[in-house]
N, C-alpha and C positions, 0 to 999 in steps of 0.2 A: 076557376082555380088560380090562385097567386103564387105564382112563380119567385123564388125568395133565393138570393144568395144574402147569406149569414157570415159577415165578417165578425169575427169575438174570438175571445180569449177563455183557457179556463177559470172558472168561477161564476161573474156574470153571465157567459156567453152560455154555460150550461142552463141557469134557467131560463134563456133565451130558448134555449133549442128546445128544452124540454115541455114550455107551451107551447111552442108552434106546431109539435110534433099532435097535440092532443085536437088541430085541426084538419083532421084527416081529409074530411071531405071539400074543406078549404083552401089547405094551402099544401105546395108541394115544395120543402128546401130541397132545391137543386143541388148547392153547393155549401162546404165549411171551407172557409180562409182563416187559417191561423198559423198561428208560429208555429217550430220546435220547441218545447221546452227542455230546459236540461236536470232538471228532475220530475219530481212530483209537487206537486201544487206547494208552494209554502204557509199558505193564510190560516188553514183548514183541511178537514177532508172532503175533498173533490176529488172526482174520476178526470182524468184528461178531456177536453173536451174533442179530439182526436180518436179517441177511442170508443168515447160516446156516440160518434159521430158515425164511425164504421160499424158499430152493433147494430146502429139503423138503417144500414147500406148504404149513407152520404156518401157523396164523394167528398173527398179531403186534400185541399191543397196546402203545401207549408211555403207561406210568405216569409222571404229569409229580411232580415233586419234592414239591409243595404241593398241599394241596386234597382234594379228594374222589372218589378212585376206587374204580373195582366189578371185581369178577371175573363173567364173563358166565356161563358154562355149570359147572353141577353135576358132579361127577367126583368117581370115585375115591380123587384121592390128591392135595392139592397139594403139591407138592414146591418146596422155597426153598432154590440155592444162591447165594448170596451177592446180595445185593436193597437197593433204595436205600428201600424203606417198611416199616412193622410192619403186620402183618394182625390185623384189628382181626375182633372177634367175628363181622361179617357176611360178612366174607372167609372165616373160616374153618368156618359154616354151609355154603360150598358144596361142600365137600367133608367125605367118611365119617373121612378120614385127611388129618392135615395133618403134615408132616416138614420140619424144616430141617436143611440139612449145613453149619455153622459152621468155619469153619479153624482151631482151637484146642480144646486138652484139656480140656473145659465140666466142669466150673463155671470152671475156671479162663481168664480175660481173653476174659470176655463183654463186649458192643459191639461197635462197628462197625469198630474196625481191628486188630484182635488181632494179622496179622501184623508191621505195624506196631512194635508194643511189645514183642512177645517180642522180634527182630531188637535195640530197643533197649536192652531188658532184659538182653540174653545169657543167654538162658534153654539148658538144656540140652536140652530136648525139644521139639518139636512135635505136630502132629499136627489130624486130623478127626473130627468128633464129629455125630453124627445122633442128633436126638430130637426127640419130638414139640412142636408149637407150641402154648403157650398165649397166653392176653393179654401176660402176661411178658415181656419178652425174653430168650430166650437160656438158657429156664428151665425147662422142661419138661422132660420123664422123659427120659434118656437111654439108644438104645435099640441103638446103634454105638459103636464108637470104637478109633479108631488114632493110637498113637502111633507117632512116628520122631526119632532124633538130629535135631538142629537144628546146620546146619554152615554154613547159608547165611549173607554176611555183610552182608546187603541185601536189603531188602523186597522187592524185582524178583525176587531166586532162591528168596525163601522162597514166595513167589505161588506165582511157577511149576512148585515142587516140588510145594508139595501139590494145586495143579492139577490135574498128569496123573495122582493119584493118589485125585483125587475117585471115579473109576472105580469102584473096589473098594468103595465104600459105593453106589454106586448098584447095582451088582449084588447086594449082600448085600439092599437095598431089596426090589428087584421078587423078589428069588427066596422071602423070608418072611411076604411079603405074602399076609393080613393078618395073621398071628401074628408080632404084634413082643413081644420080652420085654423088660423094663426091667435096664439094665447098673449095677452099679455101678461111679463112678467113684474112682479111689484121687489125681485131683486136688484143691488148693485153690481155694475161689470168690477169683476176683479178679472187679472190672470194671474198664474204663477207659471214658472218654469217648472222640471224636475224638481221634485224631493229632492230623489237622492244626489243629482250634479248640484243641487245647496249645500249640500254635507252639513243639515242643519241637528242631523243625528252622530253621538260621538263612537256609537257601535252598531254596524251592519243589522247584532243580532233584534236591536230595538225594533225593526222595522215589523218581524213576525214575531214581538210579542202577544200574548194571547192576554 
């Protein structure tokens, strides 16, 4: 059995949880790490990933923005789809295997809002990239990745696409586990900062246009 705590956010991190969940006799999530949110989802409609999370009897921690948190029990595998903090060396002592799934073609437009920036870049590709986590952000060996055309013409459709398509990296996850082999990538490293501390948008509301 693989023992999983699930760092994510609502959107991504629900189709995270929702394959893993369909590995009954494989995998057990221990744990949900996420934020409070202070409403409801803005991209889409999504269920909280907190609330999805207690329908299935997880347990559910809320990592607050600032400060000093722990991840409680030892496991297998921590798995990080899309997360408001960086895990820091003692975070990732608690588990054998730590993995994040990133929404962009790593090395290329590592940080925190990648969709963001391709959408205004007009980039021609997208895509999902899993690799292992170091102190780094966004840096570790990469040991997934898919790309797809990029047609969406707004942050809200590019979410959402590579979304329901987080799936296919979490099955590739638990079925090679733990023989991951390192991929290479034939992208550029970019980074970028926040979106939104660019203030490269002139109204808040552009951010969840649909």
């Amino acid at each position: 059995m693989i023992k999983i705590n699930l760092l994510a956010l609502t959107g991504f991190g629900n189709e995270a949880l929702k394959t893993l969940l369909k590995y009954k006799d494989k995998v057990s999530v221990v744990a949900i790490y996420t934020r409070a949110e202070k409403g409801e989802f803005p991209y889409y409609a999504e269920e909280n990933i907190a609330r999805l999370a207690q329908r299935h009897g997880i347990k559910t921690f809320i990592v607050p923005s600032r400060g000093d948190w722990s991840i409680y029990e030892k496991v297998n595998l921590n798995l990080v789809v899309t997360f408001h903090r960086i895990l820091r060396v003692k975070h990732l002592k608690m588990a054998r295997y730590n993995i994040n799934i990133h929404p962009s073609l790593l090395p290329s437009y590592r940080g925190p809002t990648p969709t963001n920036w391709m959408v205004h870049n007009k980039e021609k590709l997208c895509g999902l990239s899993a690799h292992i986590l170091t102190d780094e952000v966004d840096n570790g060996p990469i040991i997934f990745q898919k790309a797809y055309a990029l047609t969406a013409k707004t942050d809200y459709r590019l979410r959402r696409f590579l979304a329901k398509r987080v799936g296919a990296i979490i099955n590739a996850i638990v079925k090679d586990f733990p023989d991951y082999c390192k991929v290479k990538s034939a992208f550029k490293e970019s980074c970028y900062t926040s979106f939104y501390k660019a203030k490269v948008i002139k109204n808040e509301r552009e951010l969840y246009a649909k």
